[in-house]
C-alpha positions in Angstrom: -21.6 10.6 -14.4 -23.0 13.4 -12.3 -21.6 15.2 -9.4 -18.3 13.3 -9.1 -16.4 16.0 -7.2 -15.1 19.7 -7.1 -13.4 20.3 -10.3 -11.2 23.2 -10.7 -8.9 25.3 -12.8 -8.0 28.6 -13.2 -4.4 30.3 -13.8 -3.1 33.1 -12.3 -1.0 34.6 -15.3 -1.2 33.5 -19.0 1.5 31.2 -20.3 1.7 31.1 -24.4 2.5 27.1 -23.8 -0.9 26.1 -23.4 0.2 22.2 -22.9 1.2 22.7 -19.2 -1.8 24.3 -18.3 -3.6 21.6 -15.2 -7.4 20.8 -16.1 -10.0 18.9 -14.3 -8.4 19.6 -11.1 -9.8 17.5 -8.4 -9.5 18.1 -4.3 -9.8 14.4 -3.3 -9.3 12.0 -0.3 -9.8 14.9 2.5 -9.6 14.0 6.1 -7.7 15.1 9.2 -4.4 15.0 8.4 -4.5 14.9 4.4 -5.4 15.6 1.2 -5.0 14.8 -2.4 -4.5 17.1 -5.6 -4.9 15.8 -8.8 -5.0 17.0 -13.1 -4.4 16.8 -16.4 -2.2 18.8 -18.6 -2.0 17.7 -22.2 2.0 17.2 -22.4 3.9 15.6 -20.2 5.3 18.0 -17.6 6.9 18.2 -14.1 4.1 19.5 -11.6 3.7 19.6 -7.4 1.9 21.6 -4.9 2.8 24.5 -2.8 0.7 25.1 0.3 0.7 26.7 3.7 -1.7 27.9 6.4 -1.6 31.8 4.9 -2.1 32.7 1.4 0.8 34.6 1.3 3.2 31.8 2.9 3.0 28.7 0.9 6.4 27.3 1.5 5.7 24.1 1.5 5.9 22.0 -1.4 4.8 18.8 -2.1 5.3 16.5 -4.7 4.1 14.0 -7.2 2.9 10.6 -5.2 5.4 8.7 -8.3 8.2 10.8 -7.2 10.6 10.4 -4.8 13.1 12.6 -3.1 13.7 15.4 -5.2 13.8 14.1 -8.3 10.4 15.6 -10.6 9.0 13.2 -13.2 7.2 14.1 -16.2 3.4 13.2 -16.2 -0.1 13.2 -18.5 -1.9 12.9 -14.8 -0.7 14.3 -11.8 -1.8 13.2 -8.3 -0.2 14.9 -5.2 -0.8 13.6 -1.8 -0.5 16.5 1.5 0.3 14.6 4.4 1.0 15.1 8.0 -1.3 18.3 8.4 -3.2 19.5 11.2 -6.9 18.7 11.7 -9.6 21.5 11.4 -7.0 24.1 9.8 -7.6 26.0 6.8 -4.5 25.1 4.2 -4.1 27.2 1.0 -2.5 25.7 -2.3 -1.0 26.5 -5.7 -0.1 24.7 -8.7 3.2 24.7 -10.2 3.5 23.1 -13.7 6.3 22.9 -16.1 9.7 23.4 -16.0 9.2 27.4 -15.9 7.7 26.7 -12.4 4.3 28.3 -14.1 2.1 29.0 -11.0 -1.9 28.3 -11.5 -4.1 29.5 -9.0 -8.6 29.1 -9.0 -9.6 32.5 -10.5 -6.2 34.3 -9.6 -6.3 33.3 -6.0 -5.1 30.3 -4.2 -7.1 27.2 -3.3 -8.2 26.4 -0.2 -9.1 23.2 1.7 -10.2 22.7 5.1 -9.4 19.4 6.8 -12.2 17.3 8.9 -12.3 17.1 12.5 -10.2 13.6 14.2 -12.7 11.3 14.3 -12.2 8.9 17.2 -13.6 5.3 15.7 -12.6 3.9 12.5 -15.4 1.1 10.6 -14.6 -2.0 9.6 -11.7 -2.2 6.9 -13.3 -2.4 3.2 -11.7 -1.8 -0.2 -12.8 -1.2 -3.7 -10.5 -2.3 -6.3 -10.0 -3.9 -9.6 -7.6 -3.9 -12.5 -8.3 -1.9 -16.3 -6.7 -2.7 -19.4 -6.2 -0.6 -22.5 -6.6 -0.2 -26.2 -3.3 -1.2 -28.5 -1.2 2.0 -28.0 -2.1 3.4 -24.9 -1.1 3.4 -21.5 -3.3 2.4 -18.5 -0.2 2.6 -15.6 -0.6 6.1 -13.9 -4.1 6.7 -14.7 -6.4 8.5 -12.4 -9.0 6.3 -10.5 -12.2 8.3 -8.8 -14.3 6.9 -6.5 -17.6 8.8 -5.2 -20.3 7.6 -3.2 -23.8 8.4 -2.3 -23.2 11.6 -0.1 -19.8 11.3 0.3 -16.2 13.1 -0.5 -14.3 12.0 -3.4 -11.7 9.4 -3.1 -8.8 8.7 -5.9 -5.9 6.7 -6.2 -3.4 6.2 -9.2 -3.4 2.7 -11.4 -0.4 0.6 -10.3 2.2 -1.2 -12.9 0.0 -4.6 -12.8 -2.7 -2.3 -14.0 -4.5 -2.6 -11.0 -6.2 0.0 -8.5 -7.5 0.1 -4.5 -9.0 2.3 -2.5 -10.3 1.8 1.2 -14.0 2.8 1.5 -14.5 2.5 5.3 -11.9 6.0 5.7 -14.0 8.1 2.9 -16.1 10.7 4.6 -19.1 12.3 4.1 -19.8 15.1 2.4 -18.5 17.7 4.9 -16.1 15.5 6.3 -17.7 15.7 9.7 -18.4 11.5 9.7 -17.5 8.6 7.6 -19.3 8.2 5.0 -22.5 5.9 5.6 -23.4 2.9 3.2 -24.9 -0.4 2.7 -22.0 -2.9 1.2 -25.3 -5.1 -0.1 -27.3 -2.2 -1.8 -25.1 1.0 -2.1 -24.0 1.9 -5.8 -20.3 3.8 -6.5 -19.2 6.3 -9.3 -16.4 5.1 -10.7 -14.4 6.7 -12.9 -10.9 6.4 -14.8 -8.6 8.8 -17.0 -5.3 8.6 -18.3 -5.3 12.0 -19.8 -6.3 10.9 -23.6 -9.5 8.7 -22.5 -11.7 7.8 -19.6 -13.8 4.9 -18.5 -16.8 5.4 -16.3 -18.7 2.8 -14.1 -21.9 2.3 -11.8 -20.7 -0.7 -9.6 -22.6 -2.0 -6.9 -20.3 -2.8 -3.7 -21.4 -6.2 -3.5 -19.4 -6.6 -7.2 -16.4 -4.0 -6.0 -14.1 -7.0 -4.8 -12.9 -7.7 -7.3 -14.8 -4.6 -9.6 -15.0 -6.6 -13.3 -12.5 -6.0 -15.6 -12.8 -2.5 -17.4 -11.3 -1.5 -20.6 -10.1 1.9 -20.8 -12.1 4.2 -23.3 -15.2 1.6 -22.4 -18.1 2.6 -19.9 -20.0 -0.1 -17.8 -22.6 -0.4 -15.6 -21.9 -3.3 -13.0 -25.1 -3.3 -11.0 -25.9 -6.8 -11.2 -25.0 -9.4 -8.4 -22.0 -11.7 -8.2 -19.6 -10.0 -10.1 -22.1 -10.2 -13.3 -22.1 -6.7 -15.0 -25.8 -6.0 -15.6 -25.6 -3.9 -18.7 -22.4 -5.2 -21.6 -20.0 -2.3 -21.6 -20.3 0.3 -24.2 -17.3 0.0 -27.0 -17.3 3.8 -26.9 -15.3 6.1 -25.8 -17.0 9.2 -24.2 -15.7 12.5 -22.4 -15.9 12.7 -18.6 -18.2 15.7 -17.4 -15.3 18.0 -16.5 -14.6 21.9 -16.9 -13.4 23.0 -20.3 -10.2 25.0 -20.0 -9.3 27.7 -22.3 -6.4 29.5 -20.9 -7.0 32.7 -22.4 -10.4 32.8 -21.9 -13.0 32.7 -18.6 -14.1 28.7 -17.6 -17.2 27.6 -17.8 -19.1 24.0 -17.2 -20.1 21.6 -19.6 -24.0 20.7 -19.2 -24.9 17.5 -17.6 -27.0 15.3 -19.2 -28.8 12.4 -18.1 -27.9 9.4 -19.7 -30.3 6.9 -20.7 -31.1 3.7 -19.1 -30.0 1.0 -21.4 -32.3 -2.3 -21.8 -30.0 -5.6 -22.1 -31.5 -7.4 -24.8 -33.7 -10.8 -23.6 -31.1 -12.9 -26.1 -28.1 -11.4 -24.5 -26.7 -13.0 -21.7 -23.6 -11.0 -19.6 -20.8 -13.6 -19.2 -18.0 -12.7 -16.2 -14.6 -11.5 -16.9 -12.3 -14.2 -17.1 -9.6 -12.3 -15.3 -11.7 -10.9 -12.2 -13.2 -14.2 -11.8 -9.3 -15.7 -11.5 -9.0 -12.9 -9.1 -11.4 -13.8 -6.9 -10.1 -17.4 -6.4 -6.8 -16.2 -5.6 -5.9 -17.6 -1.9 -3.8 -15.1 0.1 -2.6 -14.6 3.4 -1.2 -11.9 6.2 0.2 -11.4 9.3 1.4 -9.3 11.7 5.2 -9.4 13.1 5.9 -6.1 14.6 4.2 -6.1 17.1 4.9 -9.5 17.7 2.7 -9.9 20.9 -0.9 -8.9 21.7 -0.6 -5.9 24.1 3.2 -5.4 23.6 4.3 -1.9 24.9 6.4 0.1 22.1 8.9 2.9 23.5 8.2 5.6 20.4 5.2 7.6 19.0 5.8 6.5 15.6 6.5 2.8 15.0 7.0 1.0 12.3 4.9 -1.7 11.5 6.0 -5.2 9.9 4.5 -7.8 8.6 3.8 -11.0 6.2 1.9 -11.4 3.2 1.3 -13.1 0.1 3.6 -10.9 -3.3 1.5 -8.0 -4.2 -1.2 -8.1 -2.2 -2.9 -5.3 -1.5 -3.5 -4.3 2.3 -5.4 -1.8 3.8 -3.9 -0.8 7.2 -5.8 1.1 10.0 -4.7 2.5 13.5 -7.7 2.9 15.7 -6.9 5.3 18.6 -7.6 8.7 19.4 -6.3 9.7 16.0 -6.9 7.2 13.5 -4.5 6.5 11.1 -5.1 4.5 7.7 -3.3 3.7 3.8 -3.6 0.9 1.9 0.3 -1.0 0.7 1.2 -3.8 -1.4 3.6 -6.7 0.2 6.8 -6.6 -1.2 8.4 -9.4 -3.8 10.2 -11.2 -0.9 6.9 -11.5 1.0 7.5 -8.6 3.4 5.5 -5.3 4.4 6.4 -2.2 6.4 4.3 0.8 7.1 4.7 3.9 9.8 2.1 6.4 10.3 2.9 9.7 9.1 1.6 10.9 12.6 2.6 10.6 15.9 0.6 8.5 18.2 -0.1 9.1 21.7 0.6 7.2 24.7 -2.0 4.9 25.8 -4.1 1.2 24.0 -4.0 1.4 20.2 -5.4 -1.0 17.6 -3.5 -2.1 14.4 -5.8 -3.8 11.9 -4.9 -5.1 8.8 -7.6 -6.2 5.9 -7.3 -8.1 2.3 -8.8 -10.2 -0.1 -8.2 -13.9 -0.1 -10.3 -15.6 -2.5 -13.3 -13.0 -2.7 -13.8 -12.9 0.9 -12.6 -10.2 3.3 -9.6 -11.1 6.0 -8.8 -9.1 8.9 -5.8 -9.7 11.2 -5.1 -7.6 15.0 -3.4 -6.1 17.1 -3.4 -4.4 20.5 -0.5 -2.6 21.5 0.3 0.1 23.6 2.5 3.5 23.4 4.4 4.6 26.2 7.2 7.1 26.1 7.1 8.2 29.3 7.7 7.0 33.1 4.6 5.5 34.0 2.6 5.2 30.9 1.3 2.3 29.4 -0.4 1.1 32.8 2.3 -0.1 35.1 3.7 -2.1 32.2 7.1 -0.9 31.9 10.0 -2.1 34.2 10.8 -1.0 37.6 13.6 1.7 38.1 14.3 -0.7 41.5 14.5 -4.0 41.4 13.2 -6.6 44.5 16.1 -7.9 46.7 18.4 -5.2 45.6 22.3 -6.5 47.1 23.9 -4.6 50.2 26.3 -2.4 50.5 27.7 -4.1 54.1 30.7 -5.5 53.4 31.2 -9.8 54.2 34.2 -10.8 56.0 36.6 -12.9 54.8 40.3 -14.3 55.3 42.8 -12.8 53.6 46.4 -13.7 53.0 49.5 -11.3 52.4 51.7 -11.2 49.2 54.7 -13.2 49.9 56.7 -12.3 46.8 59.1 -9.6 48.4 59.6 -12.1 51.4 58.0 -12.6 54.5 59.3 -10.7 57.6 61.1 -12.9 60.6 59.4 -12.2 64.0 61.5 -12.3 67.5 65.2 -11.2 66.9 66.5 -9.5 69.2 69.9 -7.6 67.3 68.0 -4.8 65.4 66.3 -3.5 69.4 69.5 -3.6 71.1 71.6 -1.5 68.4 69.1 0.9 68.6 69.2 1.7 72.2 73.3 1.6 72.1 72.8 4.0 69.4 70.6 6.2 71.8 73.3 6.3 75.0 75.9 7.7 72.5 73.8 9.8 71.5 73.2 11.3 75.2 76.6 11.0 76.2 77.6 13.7 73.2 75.3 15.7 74.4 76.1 15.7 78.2 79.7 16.3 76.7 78.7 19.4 74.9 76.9 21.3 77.7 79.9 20.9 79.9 82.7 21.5 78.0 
């Protein structure tokens, strides 16, 4: 399979444990705000990413898309997902592989990636996916999946416990990750290729037969050209090597040559038959909806929501935010029927777009919904609620009646006694006086 991405691998210092060292190192799934690492090493080994906008200030570290928090598994294939970057800035990268934190660099100096510009409209949700099965003794889960099409960047993804894979085509950009990538979903023809580490599957598929793709056998190649899920050519029962770079750690890299494979005739007495287990697939009725938000246009107070939803178990979604910065990932709905996704961006105030796509019995569903982002006074149009509210109350007091406590008792009113003691009191008082001056 020709020209199915930038491959890689170079390390900075020799290591005497040749087993950690990554091969076929692939830069996939570039956009705006992300992009995917992925390799090979021939033992199972802890590996992640370091990265940072200077090569001498990769601090950053990011880790296996299997792991979680800061726990580092031990993989054959390693995939790396770096998230929540900046558009149209230069990001440098390192390897680090094995347990002695080994650091592999491309010809003793880091990798680099540029991400694409934001690109303002998203197409149409459309996926590619499809399940692979192994030989007796080997392992399909964790397997690398490529996906390359005609003039396009290189998209990957990992296979899933079920043994099954997705990717989103309408997000995959162009070569040069100026656009998305342009095809025809009746005529256009993917790459496809699969590896766990010890053997590797490759495909033609045609997109009209990419939903469900066949059923592959890992180790098998295939050509699924034909129409209606019919592969065109029967699938070869051997296993062949992936055009990738050899890797000899002690000395330099170099290619393997390409050679064009031969078209392969079906005979006129063969007939291709379908894949019992895509066709079961494909009649598989499924359903989703959105909860959260639960109303079209509903205004949401934060820049990063999370979104909720319905669904039938294990279906596989593909999620897009349309707005100024777009915003896509592909989920599978949870056992108890249940899905939640945030985007690892902020979005900015103003109309946004959710849309979410699946499969339900070979044909393509798409639910929606408008919503809008205001996080500030005055945003979202007038739709939040007024500071003051109409008929506001007075402050002017109303009169009323009131009447006194009565439980210390209630004063009498016309006695007489207590006024005429006191003026007695006061002639005394004067007569003492007059007394005292005199005498």
């Amino acid at each position: 399979m020709g020209g199915i991405g930038w491959i890689f691998s170079r390390q900075q210092k020799i290591t005497e444990n040749t087993e950690i060292v990554p091969t076929r190192v692939r830069i996939t799934n570039q956009a705006e705000n992300k992009f995917s690492v992925s390799w090979i090493t021939t033992k199972e080994t802890v590996g992640w990413v370091e990265y940072g906008t200077t090569s001498n200030e990769m601090k950053q570290i990011a880790m296996d898309d299997r792991d979680s928090g800061t726990v580092k598994n031990e993989y054959l294939t390693h995939h790396v997902t770096i998230a929540q970057l900046q558009p149209e800035t230069e990001y440098f990268f390192r390897i680090i592989s094995g347990k002695e934190k080994t650091i592999f660099e491309n010809e003793g100096l880091p990798y680099t990636v540029t991400t694409g510009p934001i690109i303002a409209t998203t197409p149409k949700a459309e996926t590619f996916y499809g399940t692979v099965t192994a030989p007796a003794g080997e392992v399909v889960v964790g397997s690398l999946v490529y996906v390359t099409l005609p003039e396009a960047e290189m998209a990957s993804t990992l296979v899933k416990d079920d043994g099954s894979y997705t990717i989103t085509l309408s997000t995959i950009r162009a070569s040069g990750g100026e656009t998305y990538a342009e095809y025809d979903y009746s005529a256009s023809v993917a790459s496809l290729l699969i590896d766990n580490g010890k053997l590797q599957s490759e495909a033609s598929v045609s997109l009209v037969n990419a939903m469900p793709v066949p059923l592959i056998t890992l180790g098998e190649n295939a050509d699924f050209r034909g129409q209606g899920n019919e592969p065109s050519l029967a699938q070869e029962n051997t296993a062949t090597e992936a055009a990738v770079l050899v890797v000899d750690p002690y000395e330099d890299y170099e290619y393997e040559e390409y050679e064009e494979e031969e078209e392969l005739e079906l005979p006129p007495t063969l007939t291709p038959t379908p894949s019992p287990s895509s066709r079961a697939v494909t009649q598989t009725t499924a359903t989703a909806a959105i909860v959260n938000p639960a109303v079209e246009g509903e205004v949401i107070f934060t820049n990063q929501p999370e979104f909720r939803g319905t669904g039938t178990k294990g279906l596989t979604l593909s999620i897009a935010v349309n707005s100024a910065r777009s915003y896509s990932d592909t989920i599978v709905v949870e056992n108890d029927g249940t899905w939640a996704w945030s985007p690892p961006g902020e979005l900015a105030e103003g109309n946004h777009k959710i849309t979410v796509s699946y499969i339900s019995a070979g044909v393509s569903k798409t639910v929606q919904r408008n919503f809008v982002i205001a996080t500030s006074a005055g945003a979202g149009g007038g739709l939040q609620p007024a500071f003051v509210a109409s008929g506001a109350a007075s402050i002017k007091p109303s009169p009323r009646e009131v009447m006194p406590a009565t439980a210390s008792g209630v004063p009498t009113t016309g006695v007489i006694t207590p006024t005429l003691l006191t003026v007695s009191l006061g002639f005394v008082m004067m007569a003492l006086g007059v007394l005292l001056v005199v005498f």
